[in-house]
C-alpha positions as CSV (number, residue, x, y, z in Angstrom):
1,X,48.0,237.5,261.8
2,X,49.6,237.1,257.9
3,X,47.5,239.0,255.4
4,X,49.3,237.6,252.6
5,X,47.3,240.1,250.2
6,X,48.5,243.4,251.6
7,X,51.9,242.1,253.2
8,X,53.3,239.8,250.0
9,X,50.8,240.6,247.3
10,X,50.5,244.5,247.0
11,X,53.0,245.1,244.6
12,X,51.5,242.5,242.0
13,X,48.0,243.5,242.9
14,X,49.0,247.1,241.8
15,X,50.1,245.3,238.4
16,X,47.5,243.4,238.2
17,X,45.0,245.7,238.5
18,X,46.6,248.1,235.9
19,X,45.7,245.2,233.5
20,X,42.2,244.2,234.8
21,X,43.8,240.9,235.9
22,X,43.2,240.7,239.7
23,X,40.9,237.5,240.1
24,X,39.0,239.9,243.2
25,X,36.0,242.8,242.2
26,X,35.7,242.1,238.6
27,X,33.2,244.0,237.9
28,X,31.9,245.6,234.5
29,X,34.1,247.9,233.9
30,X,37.2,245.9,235.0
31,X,35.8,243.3,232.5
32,X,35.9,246.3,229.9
33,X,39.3,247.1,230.7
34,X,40.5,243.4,230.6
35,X,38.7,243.0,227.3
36,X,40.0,246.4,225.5
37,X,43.8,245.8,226.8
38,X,43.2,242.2,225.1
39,X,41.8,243.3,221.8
40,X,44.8,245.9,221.6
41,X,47.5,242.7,222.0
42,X,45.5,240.4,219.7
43,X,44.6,243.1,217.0
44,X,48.5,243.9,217.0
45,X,49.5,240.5,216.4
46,X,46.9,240.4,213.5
47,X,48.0,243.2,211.4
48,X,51.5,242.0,211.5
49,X,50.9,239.0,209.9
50,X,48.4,240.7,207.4
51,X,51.6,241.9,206.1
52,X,52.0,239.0,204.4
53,X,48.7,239.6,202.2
54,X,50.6,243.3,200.3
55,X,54.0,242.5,200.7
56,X,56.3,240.2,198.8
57,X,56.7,237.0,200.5
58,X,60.7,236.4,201.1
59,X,62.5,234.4,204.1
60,X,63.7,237.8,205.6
61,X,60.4,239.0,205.9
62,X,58.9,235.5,207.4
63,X,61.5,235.4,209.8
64,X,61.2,239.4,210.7
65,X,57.6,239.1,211.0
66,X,57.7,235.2,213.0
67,X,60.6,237.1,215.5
68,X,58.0,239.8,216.2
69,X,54.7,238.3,216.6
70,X,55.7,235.2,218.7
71,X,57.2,237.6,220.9
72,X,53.9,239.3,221.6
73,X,52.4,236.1,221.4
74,X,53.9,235.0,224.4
75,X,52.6,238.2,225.9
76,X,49.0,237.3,224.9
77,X,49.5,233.6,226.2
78,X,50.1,234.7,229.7
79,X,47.2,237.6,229.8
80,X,45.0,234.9,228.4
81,X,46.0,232.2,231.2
82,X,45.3,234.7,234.1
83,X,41.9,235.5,233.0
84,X,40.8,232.1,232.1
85,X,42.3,231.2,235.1
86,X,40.9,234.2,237.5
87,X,39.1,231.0,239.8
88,X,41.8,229.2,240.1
89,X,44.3,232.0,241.0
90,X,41.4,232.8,243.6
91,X,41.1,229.6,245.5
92,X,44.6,228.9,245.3
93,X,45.2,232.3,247.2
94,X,42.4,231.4,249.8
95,X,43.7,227.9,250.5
96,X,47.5,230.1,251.2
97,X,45.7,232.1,253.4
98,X,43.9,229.5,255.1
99,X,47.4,227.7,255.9
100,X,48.8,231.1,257.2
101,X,45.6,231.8,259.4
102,X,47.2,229.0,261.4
103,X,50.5,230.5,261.7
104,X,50.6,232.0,265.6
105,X,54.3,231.4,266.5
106,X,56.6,234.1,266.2
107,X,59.8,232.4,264.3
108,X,57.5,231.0,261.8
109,X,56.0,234.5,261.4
110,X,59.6,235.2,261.0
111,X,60.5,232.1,258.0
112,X,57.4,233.7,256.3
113,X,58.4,237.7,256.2
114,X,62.1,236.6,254.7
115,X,60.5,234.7,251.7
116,X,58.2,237.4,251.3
117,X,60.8,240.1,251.3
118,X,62.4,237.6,249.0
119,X,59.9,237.7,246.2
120,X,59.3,241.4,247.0
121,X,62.9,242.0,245.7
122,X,63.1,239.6,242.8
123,X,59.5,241.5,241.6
124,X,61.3,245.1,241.9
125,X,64.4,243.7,240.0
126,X,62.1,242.9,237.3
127,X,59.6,245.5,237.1
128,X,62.8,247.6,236.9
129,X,64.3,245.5,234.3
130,X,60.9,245.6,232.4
131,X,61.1,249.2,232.7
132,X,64.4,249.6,231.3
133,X,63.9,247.3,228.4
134,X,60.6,249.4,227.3
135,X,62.1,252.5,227.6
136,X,65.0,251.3,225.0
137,X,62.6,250.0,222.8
138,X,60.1,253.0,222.8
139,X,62.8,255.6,222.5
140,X,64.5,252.6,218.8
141,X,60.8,253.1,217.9
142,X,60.1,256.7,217.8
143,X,63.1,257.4,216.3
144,X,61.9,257.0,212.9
145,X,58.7,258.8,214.2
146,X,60.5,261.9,215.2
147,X,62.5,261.6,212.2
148,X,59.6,262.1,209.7
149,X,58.6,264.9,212.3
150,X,61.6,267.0,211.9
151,X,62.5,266.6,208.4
152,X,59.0,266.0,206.8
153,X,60.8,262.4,205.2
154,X,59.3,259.1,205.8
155,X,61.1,255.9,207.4
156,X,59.8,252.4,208.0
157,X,58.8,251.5,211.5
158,X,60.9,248.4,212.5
159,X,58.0,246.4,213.1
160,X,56.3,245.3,210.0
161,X,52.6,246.0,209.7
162,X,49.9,246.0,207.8
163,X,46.5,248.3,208.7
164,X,45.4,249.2,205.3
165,X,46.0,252.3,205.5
166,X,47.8,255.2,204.7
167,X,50.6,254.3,207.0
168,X,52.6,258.2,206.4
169,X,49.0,259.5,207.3
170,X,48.3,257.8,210.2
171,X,51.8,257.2,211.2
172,X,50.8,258.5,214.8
173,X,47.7,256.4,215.5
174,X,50.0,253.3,214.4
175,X,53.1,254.2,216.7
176,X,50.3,254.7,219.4
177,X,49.0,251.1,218.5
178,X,52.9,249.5,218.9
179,X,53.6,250.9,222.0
180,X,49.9,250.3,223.6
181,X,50.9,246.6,222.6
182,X,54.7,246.6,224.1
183,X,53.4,248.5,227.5
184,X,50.4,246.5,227.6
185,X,52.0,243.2,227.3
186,X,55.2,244.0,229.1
187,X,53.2,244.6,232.5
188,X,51.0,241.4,231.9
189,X,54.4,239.3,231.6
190,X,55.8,240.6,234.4
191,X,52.5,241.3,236.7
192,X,51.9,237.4,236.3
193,X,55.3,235.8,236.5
194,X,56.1,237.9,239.5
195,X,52.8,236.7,240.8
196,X,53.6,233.4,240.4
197,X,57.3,233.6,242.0
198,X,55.6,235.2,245.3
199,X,53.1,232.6,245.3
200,X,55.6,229.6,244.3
201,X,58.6,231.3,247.6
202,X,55.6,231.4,249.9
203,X,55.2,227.9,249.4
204,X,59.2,227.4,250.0
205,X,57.9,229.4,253.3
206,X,55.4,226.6,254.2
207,X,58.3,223.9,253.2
208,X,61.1,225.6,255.8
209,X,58.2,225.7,258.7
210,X,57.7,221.9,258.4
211,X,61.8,221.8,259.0
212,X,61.0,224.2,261.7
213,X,58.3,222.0,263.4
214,X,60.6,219.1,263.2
215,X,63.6,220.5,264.7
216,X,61.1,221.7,267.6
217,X,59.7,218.5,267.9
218,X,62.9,217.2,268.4
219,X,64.0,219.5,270.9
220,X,60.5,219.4,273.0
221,X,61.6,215.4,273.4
222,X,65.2,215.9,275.1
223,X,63.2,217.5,278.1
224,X,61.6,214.4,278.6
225,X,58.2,213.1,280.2
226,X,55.2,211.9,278.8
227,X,53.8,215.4,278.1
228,X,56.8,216.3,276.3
229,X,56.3,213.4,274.4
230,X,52.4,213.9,273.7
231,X,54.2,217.9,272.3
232,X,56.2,216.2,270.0
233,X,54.1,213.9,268.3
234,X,51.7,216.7,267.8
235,X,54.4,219.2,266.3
236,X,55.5,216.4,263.8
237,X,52.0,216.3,263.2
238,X,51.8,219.9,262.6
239,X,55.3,219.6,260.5
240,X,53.4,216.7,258.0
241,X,50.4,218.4,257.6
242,X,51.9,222.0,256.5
243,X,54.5,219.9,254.1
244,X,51.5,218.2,252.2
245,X,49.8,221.5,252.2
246,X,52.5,223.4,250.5
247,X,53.0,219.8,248.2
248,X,49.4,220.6,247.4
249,X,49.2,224.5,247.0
250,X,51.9,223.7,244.5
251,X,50.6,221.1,242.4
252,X,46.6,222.7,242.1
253,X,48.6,225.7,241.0
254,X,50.8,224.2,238.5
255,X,48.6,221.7,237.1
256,X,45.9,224.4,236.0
257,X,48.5,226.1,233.8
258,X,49.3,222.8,231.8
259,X,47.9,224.1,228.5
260,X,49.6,227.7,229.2
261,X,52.6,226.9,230.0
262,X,52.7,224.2,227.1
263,X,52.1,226.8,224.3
264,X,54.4,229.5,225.9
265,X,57.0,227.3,225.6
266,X,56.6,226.5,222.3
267,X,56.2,230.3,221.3
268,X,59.2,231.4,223.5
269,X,61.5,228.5,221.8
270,X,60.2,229.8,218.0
271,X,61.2,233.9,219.0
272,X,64.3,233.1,220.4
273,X,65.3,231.0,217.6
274,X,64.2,233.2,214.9
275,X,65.2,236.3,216.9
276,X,69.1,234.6,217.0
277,X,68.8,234.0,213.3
278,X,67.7,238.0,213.2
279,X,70.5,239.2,214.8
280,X,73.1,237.0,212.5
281,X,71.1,238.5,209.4
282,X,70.6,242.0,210.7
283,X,73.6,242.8,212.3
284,X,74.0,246.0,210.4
285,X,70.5,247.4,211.8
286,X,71.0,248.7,215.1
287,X,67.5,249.6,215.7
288,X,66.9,245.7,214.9
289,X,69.6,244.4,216.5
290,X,68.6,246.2,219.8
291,X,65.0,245.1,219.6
292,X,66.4,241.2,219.0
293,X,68.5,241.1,222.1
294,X,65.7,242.4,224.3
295,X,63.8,240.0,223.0
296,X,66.1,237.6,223.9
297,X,66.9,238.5,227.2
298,X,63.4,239.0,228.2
299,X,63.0,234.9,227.5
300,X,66.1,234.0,228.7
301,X,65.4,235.6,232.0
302,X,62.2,234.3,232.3
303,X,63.0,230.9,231.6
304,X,65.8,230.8,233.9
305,X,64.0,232.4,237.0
306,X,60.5,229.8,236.4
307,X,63.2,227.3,236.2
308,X,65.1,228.6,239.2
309,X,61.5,229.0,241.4
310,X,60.7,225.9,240.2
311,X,63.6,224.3,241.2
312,X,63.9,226.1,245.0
313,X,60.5,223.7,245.4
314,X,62.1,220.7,245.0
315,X,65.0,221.1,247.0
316,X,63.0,222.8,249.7
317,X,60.8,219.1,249.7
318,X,64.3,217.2,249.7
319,X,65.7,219.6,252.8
320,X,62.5,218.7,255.2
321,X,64.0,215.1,254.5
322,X,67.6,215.9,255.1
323,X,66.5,217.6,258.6
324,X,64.8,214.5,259.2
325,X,67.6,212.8,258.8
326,X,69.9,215.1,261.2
327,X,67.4,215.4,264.0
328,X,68.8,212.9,266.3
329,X,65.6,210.9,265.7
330,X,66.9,207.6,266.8
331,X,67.1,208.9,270.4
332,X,63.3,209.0,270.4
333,X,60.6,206.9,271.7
334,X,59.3,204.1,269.9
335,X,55.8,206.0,268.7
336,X,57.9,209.5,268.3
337,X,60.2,207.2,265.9
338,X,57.1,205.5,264.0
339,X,56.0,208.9,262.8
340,X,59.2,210.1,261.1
341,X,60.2,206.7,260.1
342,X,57.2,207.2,258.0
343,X,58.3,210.7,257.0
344,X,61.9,209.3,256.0
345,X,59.8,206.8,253.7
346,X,57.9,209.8,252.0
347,X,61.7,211.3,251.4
348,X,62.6,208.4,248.7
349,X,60.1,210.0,246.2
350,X,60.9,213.5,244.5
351,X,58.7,216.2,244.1
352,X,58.9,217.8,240.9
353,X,56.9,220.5,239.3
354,X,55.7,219.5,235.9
355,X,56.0,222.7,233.4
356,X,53.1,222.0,230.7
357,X,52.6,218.1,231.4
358,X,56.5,218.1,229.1
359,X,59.2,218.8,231.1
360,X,60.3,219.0,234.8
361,X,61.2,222.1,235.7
362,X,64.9,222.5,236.8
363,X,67.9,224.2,236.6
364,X,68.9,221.4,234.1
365,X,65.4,221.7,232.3
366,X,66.7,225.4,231.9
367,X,69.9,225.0,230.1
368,X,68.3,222.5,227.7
369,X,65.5,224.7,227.0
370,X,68.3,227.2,226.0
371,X,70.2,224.6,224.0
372,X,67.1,223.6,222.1
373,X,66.8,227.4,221.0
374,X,70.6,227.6,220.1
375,X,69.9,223.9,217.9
376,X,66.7,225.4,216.1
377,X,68.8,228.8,215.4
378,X,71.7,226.9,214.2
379,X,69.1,224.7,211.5
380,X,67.4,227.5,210.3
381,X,70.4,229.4,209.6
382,X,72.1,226.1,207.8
383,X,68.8,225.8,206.0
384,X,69.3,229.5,204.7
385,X,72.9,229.3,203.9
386,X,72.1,226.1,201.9
């Protein structure tokens, strides 16, 4: 029997829970947890722009401030879409078990266990990827920290705040605050994207065990007879039903995070441009610099791996069709041919998955996503030199 929760899901149910985020047991004080973790993100994004209300409004500092705060933004979009979303992420994981409770035949066992290792990896890559990034950007902030330390001088933080306070005083308590924020909001992008990737390649799983089915089903009629034949129909059966189930799983997912992945689009396409036009302006600041290009990377990567996931869907649909296709179907008998006749006419329309009701998410959806970022970048910084 597939657990899917302990077998595929206990790395992100680790992260998850670290955040108050796992749609199971939320009890009081996970809902305490959830709500202090949030208040630290959204209280951070505050009191950078308060900084607009003391300091002297120039272009640099809009663009320094924008580059920053949509960055975390994003962070806050995707804590904000798990825990609004905590039902759906729950039935959604119970229909995927419910399909896999079915499972019983060893090589299908076997399609499942290599998508799962799959998404294992890709979540290790990244939580060590995440890992790496924060350690960079904690060690760029605390220089200036341990700089006042040792020779009793002040230096600005590179992230512009505002707490109304004496910020040499409390210098501490604030450094505290920035990191809370970057830790907090780091494991909350990665805990729900890698979430999503395990879910989205155990889907591909269900989508290679419909091929699987048919190629059986195929095989079951060259022994001939009429019970063969009965064993056939009912694995092409089995093969339809598991490919509109993962057609399904995919689109009650995707179609609860409309509004989500909408606005995290919008926020990731406004830091990356403003965060290109950073590193053109701030080239000199290597504590800047460094925190730009993480930024940057950390967008570009995720937009090209929900693209990527996204697009693995759509050409694990189109393969079940292609192995339609090969099977020597024509060989069978007249009912056995009905049946994929009528899978072959399912084949002439795609499925797509529809990232915030804008875009279809692709490879190609990808690189114009980064294109668009590289356009805005390129206006803003005409718009300056002008």
């Amino acid at each position: 029997m597939i657990c899917i929760e302990t077998q595929h899901f206990k790395i992100n149910r680790i992260l998850l829970l670290l955040i108050g985020l796992w749609p199971y047991q939320r009890t009081f004080l996970v809902e305490l947890q959830l709500i202090t973790l949030l208040g630290i993100l959204t209280t951070f994004i505050i009191f950078q722009f308060t900084t607009f209300i003391t300091s002297e409004y120039t272009m640099n500092l809009m663009y320094k401030v924008v580059s920053n705060t949509f960055f975390f933004l994003t962070f806050l979009i995707k804590y904000n879409s798990f825990w609004i979303n905590a039902d759906i992420l729950r039935s959604s994981m119970k229909q995927l078990q419910e399909v896999y409770d079915e499972i019983k035949d060893k090589n299908e066992i076997a399609i499942v266990q290599k998508y799962g290792s799959k998404a294992n990896r890709i979540t290790i890559q990244l939580i060590s990827l995440g890992l790496f990034s924060l350690s960079v950007v904690t060690l760029s902030d605390l220089g200036p920290y341990i700089y006042n330390i040792v020779t009793n001088q002040s230096l600005p933080f590179h992230i512009v705040t505002e707490y109304f306070i004496d910020q040499e005083k409390y210098s501490y308590l604030i450094m505290l605050h920035i990191e809370a924020a970057y830790w907090i909001g780091a494991i909350a992008m990665i805990a729900t994207g890698t979430t999503l990737i395990t879910y989205l390649q155990l889907t591909c799983a269900m989508f290679s065990i419909a091929c699987y089915r048919i190629e059986q089903a195929i095989r079951i009629l060259q022994k001939g007879n009429f019970e063969n034949e009965r064993k056939s129909c009912e694995e092409i059966i089995r093969a339809v039903n598991i490919h509109c189930k993962a057609m399904k799983l995919c689109n009650f997912l995707i179609s609860n995070f409309v509004g989500s992945f909408f606005f995290l689009t919008a926020a990731g396409l406004v830091c990356l441009s403003c965060n290109l036009l950073q590193i053109v302006l701030l080239h000199d600041n290597i504590e800047q610099l460094i925190q730009s290009l993480i930024m940057i990377t950390v967008h570009y990567v995720y937009l090209f791996l929900s693209n990527y996931i996204a697009q693995e869907i759509t050409d694990h649909n189109e393969y079940v069709f292609v192995t339609v296709y090969n099977v020597h179907w024509y060989r069978a008998p007249i009912r056995v041919q009905r049946m994929i006749l009528f899978l072959l006419q399912k084949g002439t329309k795609s499925f797509n998955l529809v990232l915030g009701g804008i875009f279809v998410a692709s490879l190609k959806s990808a690189a114009s996503l980064m294109s668009t970022s590289i356009s805005y970048f390129t206006v803003l910084y005409s718009t300056r030199q002008d």
